[in-house]
C-alpha positions in Angstrom: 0.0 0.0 0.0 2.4 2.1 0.9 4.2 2.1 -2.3 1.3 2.8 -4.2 1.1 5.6 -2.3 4.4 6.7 -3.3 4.0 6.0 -6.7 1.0 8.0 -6.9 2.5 10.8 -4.8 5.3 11.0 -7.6 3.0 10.3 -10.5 1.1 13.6 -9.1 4.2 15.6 -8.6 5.5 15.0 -12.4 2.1 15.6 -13.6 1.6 19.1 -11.8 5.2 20.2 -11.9 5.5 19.0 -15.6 2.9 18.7 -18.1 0.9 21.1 -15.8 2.9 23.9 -16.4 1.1 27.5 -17.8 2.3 30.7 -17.9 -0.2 31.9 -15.9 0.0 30.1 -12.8 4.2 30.7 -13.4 2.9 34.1 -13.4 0.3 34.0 -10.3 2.0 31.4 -7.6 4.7 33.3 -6.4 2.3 36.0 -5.6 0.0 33.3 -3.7 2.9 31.9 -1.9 3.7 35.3 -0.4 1.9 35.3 3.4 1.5 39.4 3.0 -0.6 39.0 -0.4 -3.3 37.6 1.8 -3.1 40.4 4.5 -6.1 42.2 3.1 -8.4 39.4 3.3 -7.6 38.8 6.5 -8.0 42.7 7.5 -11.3 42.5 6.0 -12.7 39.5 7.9 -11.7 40.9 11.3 -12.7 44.2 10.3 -16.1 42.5 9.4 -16.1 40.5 12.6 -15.3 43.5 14.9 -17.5 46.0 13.2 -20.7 43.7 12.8 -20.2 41.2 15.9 -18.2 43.5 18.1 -19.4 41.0 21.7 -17.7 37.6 20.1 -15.5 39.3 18.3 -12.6 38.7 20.6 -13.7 35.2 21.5 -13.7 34.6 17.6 -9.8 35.7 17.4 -9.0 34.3 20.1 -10.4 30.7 18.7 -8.6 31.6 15.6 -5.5 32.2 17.0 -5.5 28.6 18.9 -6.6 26.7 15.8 -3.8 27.9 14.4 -1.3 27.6 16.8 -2.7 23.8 18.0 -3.0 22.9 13.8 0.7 24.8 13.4 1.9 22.6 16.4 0.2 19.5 15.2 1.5 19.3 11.9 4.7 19.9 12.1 5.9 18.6 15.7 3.2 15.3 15.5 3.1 14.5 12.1 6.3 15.2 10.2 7.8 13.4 13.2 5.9 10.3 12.4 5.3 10.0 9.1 8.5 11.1 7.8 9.7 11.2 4.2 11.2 13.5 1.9 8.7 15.7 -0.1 8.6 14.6 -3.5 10.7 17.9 -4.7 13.5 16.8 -2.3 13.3 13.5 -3.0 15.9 12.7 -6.0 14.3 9.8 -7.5 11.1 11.6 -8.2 12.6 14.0 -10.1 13.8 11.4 -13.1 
């Protein structure tokens, strides 16, 4: 099972990072990867939350903020140290 699993995951990598290539999303990615690109969503949602629901509003940041931190912690104390494995752009025979 397991190496179907990693046969598929490498299948899926070639795919995307090959034949799934456009000019567009070369374009729009980086942009999407960048954590400030998304800042004025996130403004808008709180400002929404704080101006229309201005009681829960602090109780609803505050939940946010622990998901994630608890998710954050989760994923990458708990799970990367148990199921470890390289991602398939670090792993060499992936790449050929």
């Amino acid at each position: 099972m397991m190496d179907y699993l990693k046969s598929a995951d490498q299948y899926l990598f070639r795919l995307i990072n090959q034949q799934g290539q456009t000019a567009f999303a070369d374009w729009l990615m980086p942009f999407i990867r960048n954590p400030y690109f998304w800042s004025p969503l996130y403004i808008f949602i709180l400002s929404y939350i704080f101006l229309n629901h201005p009681k829960q509003a602090w109780k609803f940041s505050a939940y946010v903020l622990f998901t994630f931190a608890l998710t954050d912690i989760i994923s990458t104390q708990l799970f990367k140290a148990l199921i470890y494995r390289p991602r398939p752009c670090w792993d060499i025979a992936s790449l050929y």
